[in-house]
DSSP file (Angstrom, degrees, kcal/mol; ACC not computed):
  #  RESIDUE AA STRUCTURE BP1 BP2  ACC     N-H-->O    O-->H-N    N-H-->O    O-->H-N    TCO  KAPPA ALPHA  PHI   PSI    X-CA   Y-CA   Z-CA
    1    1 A X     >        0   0    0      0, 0.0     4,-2.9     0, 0.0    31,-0.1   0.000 360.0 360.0 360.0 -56.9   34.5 -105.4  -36.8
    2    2 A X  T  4  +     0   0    0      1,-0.2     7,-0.2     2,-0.2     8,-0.2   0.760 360.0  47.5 -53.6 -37.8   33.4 -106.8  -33.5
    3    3 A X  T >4 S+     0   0    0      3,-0.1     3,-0.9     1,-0.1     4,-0.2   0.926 114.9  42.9 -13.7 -78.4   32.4 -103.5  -32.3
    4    4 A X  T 34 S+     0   0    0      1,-0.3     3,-0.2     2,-0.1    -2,-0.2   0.742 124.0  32.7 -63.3 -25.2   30.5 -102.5  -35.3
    5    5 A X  T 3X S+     0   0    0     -4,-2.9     4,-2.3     1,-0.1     5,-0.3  -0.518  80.8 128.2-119.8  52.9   28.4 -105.9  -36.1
    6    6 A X  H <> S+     0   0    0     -3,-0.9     4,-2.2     1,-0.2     5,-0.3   0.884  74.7  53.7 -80.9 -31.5   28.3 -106.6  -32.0
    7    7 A X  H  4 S+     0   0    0     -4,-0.2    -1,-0.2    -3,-0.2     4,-0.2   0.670 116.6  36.2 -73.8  -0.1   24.4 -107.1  -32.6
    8    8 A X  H  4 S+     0   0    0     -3,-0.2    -2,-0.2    -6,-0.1    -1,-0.2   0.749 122.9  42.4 -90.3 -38.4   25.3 -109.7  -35.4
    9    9 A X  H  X S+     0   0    0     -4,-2.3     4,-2.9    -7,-0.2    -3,-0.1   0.903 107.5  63.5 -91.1 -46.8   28.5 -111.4  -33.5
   10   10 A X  H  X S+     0   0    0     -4,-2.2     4,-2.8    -5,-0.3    -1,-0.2   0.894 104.0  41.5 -31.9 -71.3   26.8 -111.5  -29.7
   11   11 A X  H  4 S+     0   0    0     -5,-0.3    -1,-0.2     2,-0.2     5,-0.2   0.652 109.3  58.0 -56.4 -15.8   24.0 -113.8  -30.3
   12   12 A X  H  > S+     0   0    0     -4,-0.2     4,-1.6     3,-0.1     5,-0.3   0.941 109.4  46.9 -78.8 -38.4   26.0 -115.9  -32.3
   13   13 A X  H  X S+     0   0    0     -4,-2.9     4,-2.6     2,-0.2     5,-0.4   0.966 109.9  51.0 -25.2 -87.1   28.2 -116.2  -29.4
   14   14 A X  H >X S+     0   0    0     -4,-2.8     3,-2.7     1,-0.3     2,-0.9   0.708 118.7  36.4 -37.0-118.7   25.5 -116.8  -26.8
   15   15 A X  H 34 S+     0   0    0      1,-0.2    -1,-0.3     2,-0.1    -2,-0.2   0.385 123.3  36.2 -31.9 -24.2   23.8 -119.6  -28.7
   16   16 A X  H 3X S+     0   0    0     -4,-1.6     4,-0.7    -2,-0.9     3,-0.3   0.503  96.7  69.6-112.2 -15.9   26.8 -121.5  -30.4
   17   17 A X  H << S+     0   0    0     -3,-2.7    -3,-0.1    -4,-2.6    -2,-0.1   0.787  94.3  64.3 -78.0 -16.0   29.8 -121.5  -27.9
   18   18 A X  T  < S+     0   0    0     -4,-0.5    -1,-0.2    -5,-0.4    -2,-0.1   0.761 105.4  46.6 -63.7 -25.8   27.8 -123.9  -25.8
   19   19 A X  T  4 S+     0   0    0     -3,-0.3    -1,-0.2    -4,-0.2    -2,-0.2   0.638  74.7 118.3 -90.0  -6.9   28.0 -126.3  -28.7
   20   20 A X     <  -     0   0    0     -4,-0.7     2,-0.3     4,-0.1    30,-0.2  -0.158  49.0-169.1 -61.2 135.4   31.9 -126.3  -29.9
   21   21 A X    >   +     0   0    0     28,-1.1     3,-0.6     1,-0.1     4,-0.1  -0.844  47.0  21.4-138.4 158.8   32.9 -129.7  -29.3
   22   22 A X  T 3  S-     0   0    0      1,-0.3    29,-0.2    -2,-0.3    -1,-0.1   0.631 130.3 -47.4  28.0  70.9   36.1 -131.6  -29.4
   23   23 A X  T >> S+     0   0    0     -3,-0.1     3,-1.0    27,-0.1     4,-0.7   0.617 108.1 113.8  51.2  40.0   38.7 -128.7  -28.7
   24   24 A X  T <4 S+     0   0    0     -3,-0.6    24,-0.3    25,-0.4    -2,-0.2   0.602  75.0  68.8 -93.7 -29.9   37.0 -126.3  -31.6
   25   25 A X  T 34 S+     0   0    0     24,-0.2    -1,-0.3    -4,-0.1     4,-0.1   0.481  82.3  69.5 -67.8  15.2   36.4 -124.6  -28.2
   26   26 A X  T <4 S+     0   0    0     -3,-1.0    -2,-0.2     1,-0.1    -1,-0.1   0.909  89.3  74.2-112.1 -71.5   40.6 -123.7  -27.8
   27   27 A X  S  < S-     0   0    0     -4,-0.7    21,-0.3     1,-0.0    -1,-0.1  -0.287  85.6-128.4 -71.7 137.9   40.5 -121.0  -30.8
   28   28 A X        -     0   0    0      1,-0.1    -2,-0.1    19,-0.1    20,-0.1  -0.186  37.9 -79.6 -26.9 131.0   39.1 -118.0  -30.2
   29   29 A X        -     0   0    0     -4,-0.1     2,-0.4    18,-0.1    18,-0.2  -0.283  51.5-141.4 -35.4 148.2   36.4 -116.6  -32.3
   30   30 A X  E     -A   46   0A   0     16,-1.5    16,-3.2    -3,-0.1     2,-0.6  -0.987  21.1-175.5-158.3 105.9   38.1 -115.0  -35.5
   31   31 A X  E     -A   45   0A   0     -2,-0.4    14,-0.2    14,-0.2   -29,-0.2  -0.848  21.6-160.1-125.4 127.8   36.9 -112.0  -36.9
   32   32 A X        -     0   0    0     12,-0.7    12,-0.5    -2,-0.6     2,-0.3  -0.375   6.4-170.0 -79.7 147.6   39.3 -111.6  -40.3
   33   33 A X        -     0   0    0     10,-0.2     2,-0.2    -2,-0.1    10,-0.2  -0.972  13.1-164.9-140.9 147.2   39.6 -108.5  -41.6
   34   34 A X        -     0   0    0      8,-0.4     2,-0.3    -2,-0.3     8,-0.1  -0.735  28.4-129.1-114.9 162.7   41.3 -107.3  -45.4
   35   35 A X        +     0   0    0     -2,-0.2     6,-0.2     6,-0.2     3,-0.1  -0.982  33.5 179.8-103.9 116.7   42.0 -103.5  -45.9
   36   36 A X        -     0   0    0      4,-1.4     2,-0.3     1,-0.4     5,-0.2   0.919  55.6 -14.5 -80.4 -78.2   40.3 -103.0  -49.2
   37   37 A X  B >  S-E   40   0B   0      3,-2.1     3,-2.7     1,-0.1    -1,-0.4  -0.922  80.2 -81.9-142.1-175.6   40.8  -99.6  -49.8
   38   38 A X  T 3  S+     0   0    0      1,-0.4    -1,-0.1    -2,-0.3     2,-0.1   0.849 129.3  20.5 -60.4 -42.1   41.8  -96.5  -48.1
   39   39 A X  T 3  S+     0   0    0     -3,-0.1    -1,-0.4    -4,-0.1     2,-0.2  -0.088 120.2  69.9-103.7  46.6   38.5  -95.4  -46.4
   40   40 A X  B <   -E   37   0B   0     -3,-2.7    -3,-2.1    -2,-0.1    -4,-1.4  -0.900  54.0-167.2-165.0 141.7   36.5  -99.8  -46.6
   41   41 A X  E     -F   95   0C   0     54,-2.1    54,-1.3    -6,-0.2     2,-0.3  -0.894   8.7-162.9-129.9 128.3   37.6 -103.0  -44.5
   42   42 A X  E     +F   94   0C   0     -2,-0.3    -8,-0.4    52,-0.2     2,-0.3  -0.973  23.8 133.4-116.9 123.1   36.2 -106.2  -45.6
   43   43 A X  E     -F   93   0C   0     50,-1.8    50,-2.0    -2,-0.3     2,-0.4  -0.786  38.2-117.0-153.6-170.7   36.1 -109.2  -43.6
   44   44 A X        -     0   0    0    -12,-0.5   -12,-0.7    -2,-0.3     2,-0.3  -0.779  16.1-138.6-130.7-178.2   34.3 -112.4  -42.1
   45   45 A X  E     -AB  31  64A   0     19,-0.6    19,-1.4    -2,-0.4     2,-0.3  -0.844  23.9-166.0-126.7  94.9   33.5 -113.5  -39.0
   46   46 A X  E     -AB  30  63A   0    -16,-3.2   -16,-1.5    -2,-0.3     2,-0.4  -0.790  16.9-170.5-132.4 158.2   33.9 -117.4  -37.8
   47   47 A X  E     - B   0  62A   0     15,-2.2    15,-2.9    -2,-0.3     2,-0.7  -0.991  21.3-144.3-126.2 115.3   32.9 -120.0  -35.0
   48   48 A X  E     - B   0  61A   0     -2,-0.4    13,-0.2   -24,-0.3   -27,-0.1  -0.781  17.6-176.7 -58.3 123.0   34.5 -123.2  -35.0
   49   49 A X  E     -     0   0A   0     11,-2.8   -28,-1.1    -2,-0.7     2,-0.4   0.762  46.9 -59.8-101.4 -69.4   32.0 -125.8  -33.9
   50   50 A X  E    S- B   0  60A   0     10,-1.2    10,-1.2   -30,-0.2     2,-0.5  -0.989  73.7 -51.6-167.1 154.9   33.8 -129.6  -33.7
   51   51 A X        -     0   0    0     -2,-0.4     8,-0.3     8,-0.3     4,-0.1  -0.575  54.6-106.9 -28.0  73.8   35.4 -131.7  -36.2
   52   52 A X    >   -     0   0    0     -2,-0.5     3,-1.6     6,-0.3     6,-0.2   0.125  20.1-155.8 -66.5 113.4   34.1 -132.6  -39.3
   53   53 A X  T 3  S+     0   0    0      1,-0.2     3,-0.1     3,-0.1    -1,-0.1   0.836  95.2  42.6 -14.7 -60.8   32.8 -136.4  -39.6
   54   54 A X  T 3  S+     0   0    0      1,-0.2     2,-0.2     2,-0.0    -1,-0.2   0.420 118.1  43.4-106.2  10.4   33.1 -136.6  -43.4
   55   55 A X  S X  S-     0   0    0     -3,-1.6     3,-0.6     3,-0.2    -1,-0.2  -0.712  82.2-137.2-158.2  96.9   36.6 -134.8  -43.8
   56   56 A X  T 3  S+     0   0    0      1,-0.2     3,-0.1    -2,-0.2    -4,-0.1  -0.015  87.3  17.6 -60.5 151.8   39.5 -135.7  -41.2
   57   57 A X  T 3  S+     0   0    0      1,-0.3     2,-0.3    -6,-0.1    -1,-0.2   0.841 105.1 111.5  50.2  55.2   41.6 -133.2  -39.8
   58   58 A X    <   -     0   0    0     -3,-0.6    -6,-0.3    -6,-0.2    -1,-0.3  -0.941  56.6-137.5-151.2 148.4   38.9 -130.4  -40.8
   59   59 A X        -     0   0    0     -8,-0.3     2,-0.7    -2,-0.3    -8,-0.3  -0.516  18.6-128.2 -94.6 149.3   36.6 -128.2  -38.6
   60   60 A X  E     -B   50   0A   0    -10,-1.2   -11,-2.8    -2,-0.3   -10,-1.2  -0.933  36.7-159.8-112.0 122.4   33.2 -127.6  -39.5
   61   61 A X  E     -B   48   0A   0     -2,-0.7    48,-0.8    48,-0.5     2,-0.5  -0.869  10.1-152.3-117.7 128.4   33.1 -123.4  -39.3
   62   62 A X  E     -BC  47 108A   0    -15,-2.9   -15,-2.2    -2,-0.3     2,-0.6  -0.895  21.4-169.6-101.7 127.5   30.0 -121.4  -39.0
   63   63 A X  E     -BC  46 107A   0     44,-0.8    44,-1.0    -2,-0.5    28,-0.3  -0.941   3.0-163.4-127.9 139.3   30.5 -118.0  -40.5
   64   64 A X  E     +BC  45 106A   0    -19,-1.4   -19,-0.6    -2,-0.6     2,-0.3  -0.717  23.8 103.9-114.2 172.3   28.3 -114.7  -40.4
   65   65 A X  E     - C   0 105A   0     40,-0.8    40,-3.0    -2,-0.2    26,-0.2  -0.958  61.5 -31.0 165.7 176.9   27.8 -111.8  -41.7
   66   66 A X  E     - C   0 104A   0     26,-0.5    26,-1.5    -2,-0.3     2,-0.6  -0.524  62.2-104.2 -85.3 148.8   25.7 -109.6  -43.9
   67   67 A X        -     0   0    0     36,-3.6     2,-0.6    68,-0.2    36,-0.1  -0.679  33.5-158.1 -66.4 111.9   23.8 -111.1  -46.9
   68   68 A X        -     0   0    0     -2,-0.6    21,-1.3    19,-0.2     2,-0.3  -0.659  10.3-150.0 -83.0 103.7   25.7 -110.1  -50.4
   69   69 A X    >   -     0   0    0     -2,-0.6     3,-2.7    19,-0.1    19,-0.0  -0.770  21.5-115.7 -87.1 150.1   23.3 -110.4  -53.2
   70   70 A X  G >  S+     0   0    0      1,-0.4     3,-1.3    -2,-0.3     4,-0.3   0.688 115.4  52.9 -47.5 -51.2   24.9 -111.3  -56.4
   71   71 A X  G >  S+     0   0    0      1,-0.3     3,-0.7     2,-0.2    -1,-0.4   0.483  91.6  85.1 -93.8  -0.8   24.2 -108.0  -58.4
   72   72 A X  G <  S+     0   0    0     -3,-2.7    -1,-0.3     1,-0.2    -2,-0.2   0.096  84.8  55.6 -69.1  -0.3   25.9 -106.4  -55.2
   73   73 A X  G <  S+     0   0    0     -3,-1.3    -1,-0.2     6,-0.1    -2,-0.2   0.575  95.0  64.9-123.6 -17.4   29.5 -107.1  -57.0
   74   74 A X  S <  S+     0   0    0     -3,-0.7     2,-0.3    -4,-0.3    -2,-0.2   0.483 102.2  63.3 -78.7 -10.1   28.6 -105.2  -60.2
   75   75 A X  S >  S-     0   0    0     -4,-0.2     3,-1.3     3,-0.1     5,-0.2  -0.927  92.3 -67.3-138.0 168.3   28.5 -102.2  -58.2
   76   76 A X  T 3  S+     0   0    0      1,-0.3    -1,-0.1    -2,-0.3    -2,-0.1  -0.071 104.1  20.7 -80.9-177.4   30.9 -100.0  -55.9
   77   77 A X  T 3  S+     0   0    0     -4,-0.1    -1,-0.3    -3,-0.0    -4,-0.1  -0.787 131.7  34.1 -88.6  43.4   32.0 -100.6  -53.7
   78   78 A X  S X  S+     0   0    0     -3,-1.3     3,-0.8     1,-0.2    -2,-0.2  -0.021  77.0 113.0-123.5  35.5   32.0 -103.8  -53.6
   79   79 A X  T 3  S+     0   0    0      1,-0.2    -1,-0.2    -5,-0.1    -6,-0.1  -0.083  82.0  58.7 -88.2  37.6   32.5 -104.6  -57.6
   80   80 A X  T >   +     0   0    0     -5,-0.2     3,-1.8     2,-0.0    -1,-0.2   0.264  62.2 114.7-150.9  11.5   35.8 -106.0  -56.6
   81   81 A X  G X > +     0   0    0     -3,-0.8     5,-0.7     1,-0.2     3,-0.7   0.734  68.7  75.6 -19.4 -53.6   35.1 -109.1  -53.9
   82   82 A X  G > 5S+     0   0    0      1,-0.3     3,-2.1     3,-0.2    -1,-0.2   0.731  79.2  67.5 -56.1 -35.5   36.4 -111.4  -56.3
   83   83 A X  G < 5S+     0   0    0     -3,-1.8    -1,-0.3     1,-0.3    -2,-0.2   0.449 106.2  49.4 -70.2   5.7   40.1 -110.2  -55.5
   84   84 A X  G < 5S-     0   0    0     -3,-0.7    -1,-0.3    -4,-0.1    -2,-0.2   0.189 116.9-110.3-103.1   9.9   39.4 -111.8  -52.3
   85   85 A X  T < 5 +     0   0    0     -3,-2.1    -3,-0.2     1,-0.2    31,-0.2   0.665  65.3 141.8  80.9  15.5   38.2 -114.8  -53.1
   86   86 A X      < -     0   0    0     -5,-0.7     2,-0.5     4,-0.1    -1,-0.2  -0.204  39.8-140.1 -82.4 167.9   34.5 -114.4  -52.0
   87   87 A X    >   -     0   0    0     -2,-0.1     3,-2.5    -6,-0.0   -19,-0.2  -0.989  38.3 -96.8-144.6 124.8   31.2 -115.8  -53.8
   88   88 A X  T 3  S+     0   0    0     -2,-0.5   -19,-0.1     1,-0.2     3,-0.1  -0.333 116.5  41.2 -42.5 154.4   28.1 -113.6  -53.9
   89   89 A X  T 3  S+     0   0    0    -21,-1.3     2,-0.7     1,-0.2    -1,-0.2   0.552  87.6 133.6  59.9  15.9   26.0 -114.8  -50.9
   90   90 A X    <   -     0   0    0     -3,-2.5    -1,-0.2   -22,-0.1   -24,-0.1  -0.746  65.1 -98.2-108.6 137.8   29.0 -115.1  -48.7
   91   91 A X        +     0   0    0     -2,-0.7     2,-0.3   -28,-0.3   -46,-0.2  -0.022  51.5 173.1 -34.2 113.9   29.2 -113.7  -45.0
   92   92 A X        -     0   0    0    -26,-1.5     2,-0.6   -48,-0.1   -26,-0.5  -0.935  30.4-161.4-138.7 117.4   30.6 -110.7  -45.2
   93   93 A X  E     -F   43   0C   0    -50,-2.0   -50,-1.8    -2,-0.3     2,-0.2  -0.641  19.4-166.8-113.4 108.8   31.3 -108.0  -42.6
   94   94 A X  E     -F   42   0C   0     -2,-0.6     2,-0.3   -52,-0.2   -52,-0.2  -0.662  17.9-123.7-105.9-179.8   32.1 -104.3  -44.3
   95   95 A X  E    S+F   41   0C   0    -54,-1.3   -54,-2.1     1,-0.5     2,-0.2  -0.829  99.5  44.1-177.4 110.9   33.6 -101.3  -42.3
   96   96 A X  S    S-     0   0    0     -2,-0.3    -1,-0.5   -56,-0.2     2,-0.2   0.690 107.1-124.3 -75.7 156.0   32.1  -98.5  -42.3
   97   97 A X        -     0   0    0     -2,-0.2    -2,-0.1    -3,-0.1    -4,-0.0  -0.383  28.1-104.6 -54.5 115.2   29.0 -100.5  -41.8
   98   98 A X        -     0   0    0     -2,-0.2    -4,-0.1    -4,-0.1    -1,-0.1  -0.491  39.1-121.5 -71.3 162.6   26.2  -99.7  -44.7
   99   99 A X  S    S+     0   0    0     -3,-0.1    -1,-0.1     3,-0.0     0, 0.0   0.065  71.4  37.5 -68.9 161.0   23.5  -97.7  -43.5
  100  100 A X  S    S-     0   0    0     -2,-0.1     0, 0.0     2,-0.0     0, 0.0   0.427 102.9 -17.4  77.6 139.1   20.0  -98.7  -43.6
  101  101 A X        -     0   0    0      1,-0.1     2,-0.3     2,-0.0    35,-0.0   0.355  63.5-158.8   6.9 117.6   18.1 -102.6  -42.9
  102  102 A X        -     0   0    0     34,-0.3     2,-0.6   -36,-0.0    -1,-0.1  -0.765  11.4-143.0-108.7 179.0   20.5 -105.2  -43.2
  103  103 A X        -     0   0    0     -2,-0.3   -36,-3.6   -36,-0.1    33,-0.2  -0.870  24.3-148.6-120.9 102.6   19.7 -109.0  -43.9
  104  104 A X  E     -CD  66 135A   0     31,-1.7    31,-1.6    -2,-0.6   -38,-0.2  -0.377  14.2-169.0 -53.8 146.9   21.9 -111.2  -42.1
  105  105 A X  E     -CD  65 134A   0    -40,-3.0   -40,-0.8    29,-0.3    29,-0.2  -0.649  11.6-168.4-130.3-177.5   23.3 -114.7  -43.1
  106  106 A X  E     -CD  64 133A   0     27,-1.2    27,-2.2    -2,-0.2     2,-0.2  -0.660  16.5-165.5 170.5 129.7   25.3 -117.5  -41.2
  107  107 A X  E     -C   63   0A   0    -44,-1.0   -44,-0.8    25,-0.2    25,-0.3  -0.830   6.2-170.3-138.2  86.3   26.8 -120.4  -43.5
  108  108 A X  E     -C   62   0A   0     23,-0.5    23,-3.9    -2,-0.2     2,-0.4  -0.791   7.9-162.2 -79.2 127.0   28.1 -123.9  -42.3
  109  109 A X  E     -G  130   0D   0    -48,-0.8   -48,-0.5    21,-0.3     2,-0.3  -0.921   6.3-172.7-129.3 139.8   29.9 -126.1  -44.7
  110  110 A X  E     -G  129   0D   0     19,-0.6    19,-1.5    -2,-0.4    17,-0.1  -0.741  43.8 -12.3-131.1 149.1   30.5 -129.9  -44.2
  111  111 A X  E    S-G  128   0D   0     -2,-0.3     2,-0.4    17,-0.2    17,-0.2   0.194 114.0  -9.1  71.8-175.1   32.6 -132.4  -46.1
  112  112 A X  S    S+     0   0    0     15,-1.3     2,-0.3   -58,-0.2    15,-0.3  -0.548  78.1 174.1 -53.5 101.3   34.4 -132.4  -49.6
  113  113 A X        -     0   0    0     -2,-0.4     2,-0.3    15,-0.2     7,-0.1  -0.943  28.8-115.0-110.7 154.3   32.6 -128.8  -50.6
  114  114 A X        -     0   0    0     -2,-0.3     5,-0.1     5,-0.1     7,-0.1  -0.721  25.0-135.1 -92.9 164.1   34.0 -127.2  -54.1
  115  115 A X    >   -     0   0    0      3,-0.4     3,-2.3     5,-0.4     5,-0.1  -0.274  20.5 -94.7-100.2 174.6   35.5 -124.5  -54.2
  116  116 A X  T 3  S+     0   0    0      1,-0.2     3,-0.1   -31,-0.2    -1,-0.1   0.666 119.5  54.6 -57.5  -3.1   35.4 -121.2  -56.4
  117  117 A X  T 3  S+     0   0    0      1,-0.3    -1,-0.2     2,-0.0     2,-0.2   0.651 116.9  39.0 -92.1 -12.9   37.8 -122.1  -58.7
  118  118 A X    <   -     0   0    0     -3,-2.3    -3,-0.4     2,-0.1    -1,-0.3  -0.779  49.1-155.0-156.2 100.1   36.0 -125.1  -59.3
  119  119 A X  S    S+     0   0    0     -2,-0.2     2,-0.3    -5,-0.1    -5,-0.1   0.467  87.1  53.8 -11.7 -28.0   32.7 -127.3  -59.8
  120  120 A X  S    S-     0   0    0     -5,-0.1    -5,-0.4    -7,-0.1     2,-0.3  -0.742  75.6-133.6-113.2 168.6   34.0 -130.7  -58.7
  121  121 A X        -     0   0    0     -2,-0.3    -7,-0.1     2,-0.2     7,-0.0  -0.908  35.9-109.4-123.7 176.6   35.7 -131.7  -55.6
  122  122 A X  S    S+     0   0    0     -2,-0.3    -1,-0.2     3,-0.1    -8,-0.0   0.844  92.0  81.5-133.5 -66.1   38.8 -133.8  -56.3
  123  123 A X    >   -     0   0    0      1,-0.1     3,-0.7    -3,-0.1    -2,-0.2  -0.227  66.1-148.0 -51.6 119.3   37.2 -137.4  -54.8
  124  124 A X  T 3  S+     0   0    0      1,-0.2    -1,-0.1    -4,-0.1    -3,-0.0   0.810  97.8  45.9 -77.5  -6.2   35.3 -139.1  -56.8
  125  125 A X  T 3  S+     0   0    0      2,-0.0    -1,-0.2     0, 0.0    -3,-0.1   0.492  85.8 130.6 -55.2 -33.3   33.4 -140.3  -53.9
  126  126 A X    <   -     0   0    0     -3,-0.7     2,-0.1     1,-0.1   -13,-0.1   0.729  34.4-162.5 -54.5-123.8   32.7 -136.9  -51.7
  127  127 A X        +     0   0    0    -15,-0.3   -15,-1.3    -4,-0.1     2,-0.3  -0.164  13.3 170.4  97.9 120.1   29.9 -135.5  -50.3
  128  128 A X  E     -G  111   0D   0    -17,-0.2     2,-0.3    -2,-0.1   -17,-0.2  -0.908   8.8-171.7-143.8 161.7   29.8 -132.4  -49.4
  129  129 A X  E     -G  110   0D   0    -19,-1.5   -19,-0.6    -2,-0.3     2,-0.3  -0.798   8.0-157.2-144.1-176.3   26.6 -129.9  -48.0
  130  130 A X  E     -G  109   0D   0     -2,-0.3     2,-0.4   -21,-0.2   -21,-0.3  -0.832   6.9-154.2-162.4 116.9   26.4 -126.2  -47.3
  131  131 A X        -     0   0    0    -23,-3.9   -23,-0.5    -2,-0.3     2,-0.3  -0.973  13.5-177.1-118.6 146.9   23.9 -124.8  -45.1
  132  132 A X        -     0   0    0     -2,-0.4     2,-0.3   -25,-0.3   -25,-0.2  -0.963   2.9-178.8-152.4 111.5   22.7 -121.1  -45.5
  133  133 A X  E     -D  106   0A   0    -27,-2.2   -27,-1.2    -2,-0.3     2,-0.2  -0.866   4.7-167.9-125.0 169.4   20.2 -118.8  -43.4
  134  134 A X  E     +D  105   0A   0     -2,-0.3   -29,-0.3   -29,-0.2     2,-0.2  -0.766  16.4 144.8-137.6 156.3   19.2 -115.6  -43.8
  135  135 A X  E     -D  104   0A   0    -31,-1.6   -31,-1.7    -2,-0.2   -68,-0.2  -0.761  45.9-129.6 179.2 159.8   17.1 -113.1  -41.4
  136  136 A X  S    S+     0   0    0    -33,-0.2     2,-0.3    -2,-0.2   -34,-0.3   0.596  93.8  71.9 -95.4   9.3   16.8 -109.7  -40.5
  137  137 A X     >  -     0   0    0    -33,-0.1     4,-1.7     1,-0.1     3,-0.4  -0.859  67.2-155.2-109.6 118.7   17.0 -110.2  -36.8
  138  138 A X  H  > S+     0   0    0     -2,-0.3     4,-1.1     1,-0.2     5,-0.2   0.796 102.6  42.4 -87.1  -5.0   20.7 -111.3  -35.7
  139  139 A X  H  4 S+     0   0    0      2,-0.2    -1,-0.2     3,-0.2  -131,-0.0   0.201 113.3  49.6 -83.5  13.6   18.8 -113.0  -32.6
  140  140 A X  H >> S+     0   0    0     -3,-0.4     4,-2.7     3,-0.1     3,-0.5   0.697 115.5  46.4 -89.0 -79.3   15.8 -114.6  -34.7
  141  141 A X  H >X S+     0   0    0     -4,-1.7     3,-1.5     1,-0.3     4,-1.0   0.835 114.0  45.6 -54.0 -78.2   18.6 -115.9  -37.0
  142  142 A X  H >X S+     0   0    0     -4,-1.1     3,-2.2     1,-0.2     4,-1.3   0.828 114.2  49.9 -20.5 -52.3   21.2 -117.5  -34.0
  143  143 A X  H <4 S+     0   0    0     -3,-0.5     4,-0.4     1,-0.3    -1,-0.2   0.817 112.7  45.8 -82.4 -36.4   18.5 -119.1  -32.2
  144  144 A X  H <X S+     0   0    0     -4,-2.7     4,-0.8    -3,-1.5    -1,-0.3   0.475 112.3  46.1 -81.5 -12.4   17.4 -120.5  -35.4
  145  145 A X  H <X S+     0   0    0     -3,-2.2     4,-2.0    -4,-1.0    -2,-0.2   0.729 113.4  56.7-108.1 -35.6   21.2 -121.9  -36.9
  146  146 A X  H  < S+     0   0    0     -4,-1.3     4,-0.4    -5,-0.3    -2,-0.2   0.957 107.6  43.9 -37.0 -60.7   21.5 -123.2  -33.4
  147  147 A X  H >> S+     0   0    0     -4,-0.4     3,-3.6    -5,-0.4     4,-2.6   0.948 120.6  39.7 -50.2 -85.1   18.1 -125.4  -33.7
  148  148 A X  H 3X S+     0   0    0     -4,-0.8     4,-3.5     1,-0.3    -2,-0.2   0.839 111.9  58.1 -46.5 -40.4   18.8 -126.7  -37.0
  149  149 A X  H 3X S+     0   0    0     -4,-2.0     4,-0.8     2,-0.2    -1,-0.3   0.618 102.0  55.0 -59.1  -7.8   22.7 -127.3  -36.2
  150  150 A X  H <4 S+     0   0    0     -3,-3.6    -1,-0.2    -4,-0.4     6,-0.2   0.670 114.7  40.0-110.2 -34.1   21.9 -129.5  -33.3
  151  151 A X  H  < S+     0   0    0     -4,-2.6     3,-0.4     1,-0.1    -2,-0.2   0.917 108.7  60.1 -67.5 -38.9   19.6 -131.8  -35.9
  152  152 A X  H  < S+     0   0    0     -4,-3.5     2,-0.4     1,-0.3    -2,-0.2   0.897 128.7   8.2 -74.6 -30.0   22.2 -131.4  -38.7
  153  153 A X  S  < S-     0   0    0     -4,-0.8    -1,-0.3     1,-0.1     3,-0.1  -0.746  76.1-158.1-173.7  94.9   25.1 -133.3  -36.2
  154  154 A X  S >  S+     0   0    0     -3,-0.4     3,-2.2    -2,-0.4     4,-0.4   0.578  79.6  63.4 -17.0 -54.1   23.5 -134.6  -33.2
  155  155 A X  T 3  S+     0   0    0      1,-0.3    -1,-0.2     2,-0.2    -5,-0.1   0.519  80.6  82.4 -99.0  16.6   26.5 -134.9  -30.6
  156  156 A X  T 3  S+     0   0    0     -6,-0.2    -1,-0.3    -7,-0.2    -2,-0.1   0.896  93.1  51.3 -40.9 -47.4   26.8 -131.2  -30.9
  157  157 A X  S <  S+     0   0    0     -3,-2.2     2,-0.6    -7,-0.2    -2,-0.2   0.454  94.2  90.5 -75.2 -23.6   23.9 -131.9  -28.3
  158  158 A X  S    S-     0   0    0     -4,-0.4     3,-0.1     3,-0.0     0, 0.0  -0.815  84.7-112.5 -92.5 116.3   26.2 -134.6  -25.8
  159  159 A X        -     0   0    0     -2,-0.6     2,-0.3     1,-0.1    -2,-0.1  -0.252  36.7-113.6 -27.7 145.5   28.1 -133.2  -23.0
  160  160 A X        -     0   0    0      1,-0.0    -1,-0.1     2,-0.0     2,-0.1  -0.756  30.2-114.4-103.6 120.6   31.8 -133.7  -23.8
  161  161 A X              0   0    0     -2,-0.3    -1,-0.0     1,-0.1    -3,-0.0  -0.476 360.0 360.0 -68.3 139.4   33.8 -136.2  -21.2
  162  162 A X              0   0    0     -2,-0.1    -1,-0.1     0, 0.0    -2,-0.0   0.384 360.0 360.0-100.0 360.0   36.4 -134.6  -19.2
């Protein structure tokens, strides 16, 4: 996967490992991979950034990947997503790599989010966000979840005390 999407995975690198706060730098970058079927590998790609404020002992995780448009599951070969637990518009990195323009995405999720199984989250209280960009340039698109990430939670932005 890292190989194939190095012009997706690189920049993301560059711009966001500077930011990884409060040991979210220790793991490695993670790019998961499924074997789908014989000849197609599906998988994601994710950055741990720093701790999440609004949900203890949870990371807030950037992940990228190519854009999935909804009607993209009705057809092969990717009509079968769902047995992995994915949601149309989620980052997703296939092997072999389609041909042709891609759109890139990058998706950070904060707080109490629901999940696919389910419309509520469990507290009645939560709060929960999702942030979502898109581009076809994977160094337009870093440079840009990098900006906005440093606005969305500030002490991304404070040197870290040794």
């Amino acid at each position: 996967m890292r190989a194939a999407y190095d012009d997706l995975i690189a920049p993301f690198e560059r711009a966001l490992m500077p930011l990884r706060r409060e040991g979210a730098d220790a793991p490695d970058p993670r790019a998961k991979v499924w074997k789908w079927e014989e000849d197609l590998l599906v998988g994601t790609f994710d950055l741990w950034l720093c701790s999440d404020p609004d949900r203890p002992h949870t990371w807030i995780v950037v992940t990228v990947g190519l854009w999935t448009e909804p009607q993209l599951f009705d057809e092969e070969p990717a009509a079968g997503l769902g047995h992995f637990d994915f949601t149309s518009h989620h980052p997703l990195l296939f092997l072999p790599r389609p041909p042709g323009p891609a759109t890139f995405t990058a998706r950070a999720e904060s707080g109490s989010f629901p999940g696919k199984s389910t419309s509520r989250t469990k507290a009645p209280d939560a709060i929960g966000t999702a942030h979502q960009w898109t581009a076809n340039d994977p160094d337009v698109l870093a440079e840009r979840v990098a900006r906005d990430l440093k606005l969305l939670w500030p002490h991304l932005t404070i040197p870290e005390r040794s």
